[in-house]
BALO-710248 format. One record per residue (C-alpha): x, y, z. Coordinates in steps of 0.05 Angstrom, whole numbers, plus 5000, padded with zeros to 4 digits. Layout:
BEGIN
+------+------+------+
!   xx !   yy !   zz !
+------+------+------+
!    X !    Y !    Z !
...
+------+------+------+
// end
This chain:
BEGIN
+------+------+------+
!   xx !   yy !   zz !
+------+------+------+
! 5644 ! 7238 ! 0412 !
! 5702 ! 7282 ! 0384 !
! 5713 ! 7294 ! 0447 !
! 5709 ! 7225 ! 0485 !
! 5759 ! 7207 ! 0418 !
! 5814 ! 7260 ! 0439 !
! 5809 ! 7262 ! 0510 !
! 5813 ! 7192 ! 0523 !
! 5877 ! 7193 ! 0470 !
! 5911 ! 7255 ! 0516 !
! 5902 ! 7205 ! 0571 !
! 5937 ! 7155 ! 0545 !
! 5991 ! 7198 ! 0522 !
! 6002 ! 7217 ! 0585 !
! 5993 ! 7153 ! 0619 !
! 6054 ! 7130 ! 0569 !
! 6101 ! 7178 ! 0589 !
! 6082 ! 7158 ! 0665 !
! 6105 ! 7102 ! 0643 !
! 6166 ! 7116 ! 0611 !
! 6186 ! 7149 ! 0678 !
! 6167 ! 7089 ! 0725 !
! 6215 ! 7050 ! 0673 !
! 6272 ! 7100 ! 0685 !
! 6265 ! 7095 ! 0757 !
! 6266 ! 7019 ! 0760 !
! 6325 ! 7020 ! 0718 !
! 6362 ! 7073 ! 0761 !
! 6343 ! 7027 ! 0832 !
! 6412 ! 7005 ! 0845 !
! 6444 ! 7063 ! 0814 !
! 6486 ! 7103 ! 0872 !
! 6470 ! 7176 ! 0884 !
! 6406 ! 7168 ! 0835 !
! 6347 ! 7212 ! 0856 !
! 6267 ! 7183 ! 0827 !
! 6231 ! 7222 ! 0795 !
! 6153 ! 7227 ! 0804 !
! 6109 ! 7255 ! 0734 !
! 6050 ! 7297 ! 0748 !
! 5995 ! 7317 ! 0708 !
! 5942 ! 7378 ! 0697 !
! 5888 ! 7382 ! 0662 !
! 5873 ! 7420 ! 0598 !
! 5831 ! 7476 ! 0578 !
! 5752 ! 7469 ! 0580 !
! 5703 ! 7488 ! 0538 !
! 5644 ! 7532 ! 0566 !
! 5577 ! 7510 ! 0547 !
! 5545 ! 7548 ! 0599 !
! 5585 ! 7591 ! 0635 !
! 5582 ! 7583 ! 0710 !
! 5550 ! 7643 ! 0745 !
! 5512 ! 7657 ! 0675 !
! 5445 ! 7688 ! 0687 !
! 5391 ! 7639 ! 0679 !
! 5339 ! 7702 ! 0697 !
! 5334 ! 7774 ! 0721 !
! 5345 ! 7748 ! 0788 !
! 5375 ! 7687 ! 0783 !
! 5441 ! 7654 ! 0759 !
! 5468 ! 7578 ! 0733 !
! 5495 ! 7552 ! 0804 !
! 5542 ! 7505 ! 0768 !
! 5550 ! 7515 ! 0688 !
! 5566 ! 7462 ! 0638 !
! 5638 ! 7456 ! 0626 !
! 5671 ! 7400 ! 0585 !
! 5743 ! 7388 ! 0592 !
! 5789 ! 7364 ! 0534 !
! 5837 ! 7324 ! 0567 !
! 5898 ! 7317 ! 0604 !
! 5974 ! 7337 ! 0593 !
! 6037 ! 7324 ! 0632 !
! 6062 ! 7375 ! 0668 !
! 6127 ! 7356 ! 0696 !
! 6166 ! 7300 ! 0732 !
! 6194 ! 7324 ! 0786 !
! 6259 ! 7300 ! 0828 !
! 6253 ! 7272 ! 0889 !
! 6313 ! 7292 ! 0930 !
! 6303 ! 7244 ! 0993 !
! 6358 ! 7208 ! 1032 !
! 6376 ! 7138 ! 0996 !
! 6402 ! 7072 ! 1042 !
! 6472 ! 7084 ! 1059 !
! 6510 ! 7027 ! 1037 !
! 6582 ! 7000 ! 1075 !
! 6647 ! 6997 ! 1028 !
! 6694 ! 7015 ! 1077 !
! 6726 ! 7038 ! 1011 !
! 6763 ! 7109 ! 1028 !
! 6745 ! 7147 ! 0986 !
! 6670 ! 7128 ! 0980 !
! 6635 ! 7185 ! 1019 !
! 6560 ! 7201 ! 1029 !
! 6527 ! 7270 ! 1044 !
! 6482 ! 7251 ! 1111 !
! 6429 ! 7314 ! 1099 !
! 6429 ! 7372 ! 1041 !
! 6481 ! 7385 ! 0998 !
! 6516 ! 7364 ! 0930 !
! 6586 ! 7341 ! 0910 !
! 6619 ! 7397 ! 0856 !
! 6639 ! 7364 ! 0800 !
! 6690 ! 7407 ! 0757 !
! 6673 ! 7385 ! 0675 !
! 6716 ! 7379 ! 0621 !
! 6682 ! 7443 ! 0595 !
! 6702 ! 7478 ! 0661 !
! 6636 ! 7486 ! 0678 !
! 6608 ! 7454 ! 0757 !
! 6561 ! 7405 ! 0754 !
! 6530 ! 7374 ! 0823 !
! 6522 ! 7301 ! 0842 !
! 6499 ! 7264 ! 0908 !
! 6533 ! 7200 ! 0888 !
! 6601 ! 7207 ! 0928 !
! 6641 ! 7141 ! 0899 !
! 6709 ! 7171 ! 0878 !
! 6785 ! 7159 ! 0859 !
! 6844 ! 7181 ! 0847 !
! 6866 ! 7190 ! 0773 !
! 6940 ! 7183 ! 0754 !
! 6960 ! 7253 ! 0780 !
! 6928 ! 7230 ! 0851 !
! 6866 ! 7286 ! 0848 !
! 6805 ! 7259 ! 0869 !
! 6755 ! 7255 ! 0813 !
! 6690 ! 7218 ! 0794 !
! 6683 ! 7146 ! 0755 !
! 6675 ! 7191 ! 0701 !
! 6748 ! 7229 ! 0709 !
! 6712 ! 7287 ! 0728 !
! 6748 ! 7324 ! 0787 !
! 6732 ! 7344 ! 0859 !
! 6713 ! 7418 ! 0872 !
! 6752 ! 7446 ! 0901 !
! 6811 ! 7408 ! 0859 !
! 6842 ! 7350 ! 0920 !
! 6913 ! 7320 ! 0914 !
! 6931 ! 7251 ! 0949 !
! 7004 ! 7239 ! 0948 !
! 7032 ! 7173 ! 0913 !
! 7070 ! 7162 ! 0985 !
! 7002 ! 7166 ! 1025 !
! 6986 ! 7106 ! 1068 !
! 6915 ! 7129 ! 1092 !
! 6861 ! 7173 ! 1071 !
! 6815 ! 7201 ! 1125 !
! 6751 ! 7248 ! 1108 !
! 6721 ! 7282 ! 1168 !
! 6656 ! 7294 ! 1184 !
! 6669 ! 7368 ! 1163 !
! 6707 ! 7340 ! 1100 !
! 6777 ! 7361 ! 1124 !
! 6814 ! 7315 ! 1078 !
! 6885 ! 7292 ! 1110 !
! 6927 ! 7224 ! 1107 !
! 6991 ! 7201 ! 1130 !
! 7055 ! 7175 ! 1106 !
! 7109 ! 7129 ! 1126 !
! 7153 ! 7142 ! 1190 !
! 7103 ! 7198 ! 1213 !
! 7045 ! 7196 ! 1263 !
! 7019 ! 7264 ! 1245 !
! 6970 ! 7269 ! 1191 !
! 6977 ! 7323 ! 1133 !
! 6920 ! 7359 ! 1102 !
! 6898 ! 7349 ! 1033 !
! 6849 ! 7391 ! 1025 !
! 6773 ! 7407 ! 1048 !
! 6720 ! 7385 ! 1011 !
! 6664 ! 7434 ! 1004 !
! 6581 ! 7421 ! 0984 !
! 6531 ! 7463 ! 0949 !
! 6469 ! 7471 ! 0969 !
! 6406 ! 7495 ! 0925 !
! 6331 ! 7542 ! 0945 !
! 6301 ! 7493 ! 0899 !
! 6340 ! 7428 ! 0883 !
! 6282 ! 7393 ! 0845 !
! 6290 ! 7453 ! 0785 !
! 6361 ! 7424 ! 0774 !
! 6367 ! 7398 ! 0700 !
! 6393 ! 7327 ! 0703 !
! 6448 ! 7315 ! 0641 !
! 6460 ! 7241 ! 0660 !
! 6520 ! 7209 ! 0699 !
! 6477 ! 7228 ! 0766 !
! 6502 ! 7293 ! 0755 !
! 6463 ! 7354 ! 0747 !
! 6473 ! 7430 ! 0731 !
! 6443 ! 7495 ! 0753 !
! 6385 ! 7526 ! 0729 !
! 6343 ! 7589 ! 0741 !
! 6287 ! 7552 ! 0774 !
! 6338 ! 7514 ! 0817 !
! 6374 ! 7587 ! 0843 !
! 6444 ! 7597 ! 0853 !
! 6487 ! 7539 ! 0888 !
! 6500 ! 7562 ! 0970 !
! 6575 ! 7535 ! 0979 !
! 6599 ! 7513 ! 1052 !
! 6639 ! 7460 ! 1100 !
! 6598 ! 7397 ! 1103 !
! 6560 ! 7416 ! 1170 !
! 6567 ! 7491 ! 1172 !
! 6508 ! 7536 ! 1185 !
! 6489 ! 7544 ! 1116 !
! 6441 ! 7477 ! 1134 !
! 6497 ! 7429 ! 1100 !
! 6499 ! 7363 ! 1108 !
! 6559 ! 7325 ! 1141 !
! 6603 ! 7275 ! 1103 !
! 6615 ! 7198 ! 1128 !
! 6666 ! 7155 ! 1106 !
! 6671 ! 7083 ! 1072 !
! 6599 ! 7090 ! 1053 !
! 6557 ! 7099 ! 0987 !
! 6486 ! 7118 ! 0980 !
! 6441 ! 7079 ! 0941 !
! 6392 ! 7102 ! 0897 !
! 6323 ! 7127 ! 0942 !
! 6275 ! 7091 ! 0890 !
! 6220 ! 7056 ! 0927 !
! 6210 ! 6993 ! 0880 !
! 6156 ! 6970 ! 0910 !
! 6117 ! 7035 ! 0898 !
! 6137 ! 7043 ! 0829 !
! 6109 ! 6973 ! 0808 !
! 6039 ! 6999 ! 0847 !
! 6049 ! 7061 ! 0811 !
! 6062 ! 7017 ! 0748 !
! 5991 ! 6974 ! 0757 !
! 5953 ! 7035 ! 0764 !
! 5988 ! 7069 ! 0711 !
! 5968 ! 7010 ! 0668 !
! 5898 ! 7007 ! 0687 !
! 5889 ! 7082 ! 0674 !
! 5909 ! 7069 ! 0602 !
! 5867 ! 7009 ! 0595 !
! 5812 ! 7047 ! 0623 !
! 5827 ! 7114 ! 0573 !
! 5831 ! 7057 ! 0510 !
! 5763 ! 7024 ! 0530 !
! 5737 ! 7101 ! 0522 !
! 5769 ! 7110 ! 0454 !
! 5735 ! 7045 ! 0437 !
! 5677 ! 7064 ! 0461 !
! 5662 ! 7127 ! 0420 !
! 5691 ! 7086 ! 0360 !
! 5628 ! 7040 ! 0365 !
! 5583 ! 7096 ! 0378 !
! 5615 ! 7119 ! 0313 !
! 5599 ! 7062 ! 0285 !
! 5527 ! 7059 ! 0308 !
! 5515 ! 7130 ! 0279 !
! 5551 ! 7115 ! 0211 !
! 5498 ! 7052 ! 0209 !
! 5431 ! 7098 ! 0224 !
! 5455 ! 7153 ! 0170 !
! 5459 ! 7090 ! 0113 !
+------+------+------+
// end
């Protein structure tokens, strides 16, 4: 019953924090550029009360073994890097990444961090930069005197001016690209930074034969959050807790029962 008691109490632990990261996703549903994130679980260690393949004779060995396990853990919560809904601004400089890739974002630190949610602006100096300040990597300067801003697919950034019908470039607009994008530690903002699970970042043109997305114009992209899913992952998440507390109640009475025979 010791058992029952902690196993059932490592389930709903676990169940909890399932929770917890249906509740994050639901929050994050209409947040641009956000990315769910789905928690898995493992199970624990076991304890051997007969060991499987134990010799039962001098010919003859346990076909299954008695094993008890002692619960379950979480293991991780992965991100889920698939395409959100594009959205229509027809604001300029609102750009989405249709396929891989990641925005560089330089931060005040100096350090790159990388984001899929492409909603910029220009700060005071006319760089492009993030709602956050944060600038465009490589660093992009709009002139005070520019009428129009055009991105290309390729994210050749140019615009045009008063009294001239040629455009001028601005800049291009490069994307990273990661071996494993899901080992990227998220530090809030939608933006996230490199670690040694997620590899180094693979820099090219938006479209280039490193497997890069290309860049559209005027659009944003919503978060990918499913919310229907997350409230069927929410009922079952409930019901899995309900069902782990029923167990803990469960070996409570049994307690009980013993406690009453031993009087």
């Amino acid at each position: 019953m010791i058992r029952a008691l902690y196993s059932a109490a490592s389930g709903m632990t676990a169940q909890q924090l399932n929770v917890d990261n249906i509740a994050n996703n639901l929050a994050n549903a209409n947040t641009a550029g956000f990315k769910a994130r789905r928690a898995q679980f493992q199970d624990l260690m076991y304890q051997n009360m007969i060991q499987p393949g134990a010799a039962a004779g001098q010919q003859t060995t346990v076909p299954a073994g008695l094993q008890l396990g002692l619960g379950t853990r979480a293991a991780s919560n992965e991100i889920i890097f698939t395409q959100g809904a594009f959205t229509q601004t027809n604001n300029p400089l609102d750009l989405v990444i249709q396929g891989k890739g990641f925005f560089q974002i330089r931060q005040p630190s100096g350090d790159l961090a990388y984001t899929r949610s492409g909603s910029f602006q220009l700060d005071r100096n006319g760089n492009i930069v993030d709602s956050n300040g944060n600038q465009l990597e490589p660093q992009i300067t709009i002139p005070a005197n520019a009428q129009s801003i055009t991105v290309a697919q390729d994210g050749t950034v140019s615009f045009t001016v008063t009294g001239q019908t040629a455009a001028q470039k601005a800049g291009q607009i490069t994307l990273a690209n990661f071996q494993n994008p899901a080992g990227l530690n998220a530090i809030g903002n939608t933006l996230y930074t490199v670690t040694d699970a997620s590899g180094d970042p693979q820099v090219g043109n938006p479209g280039s034969t490193e497997g890069l997305g290309t860049l559209q114009q005027g659009f944003t992209e919503q978060s990918n959050v499913d919310v229907v899913g997350e409230f069927v992952n929410l009922i079952q998440s409930q019901r899995a807790y309900e069902a782990n507390s029923r167990v803990v109640k469960a070996a409570d009475e049994m307690y009980q029962q013993v406690n009453q025979v031993t009087q």
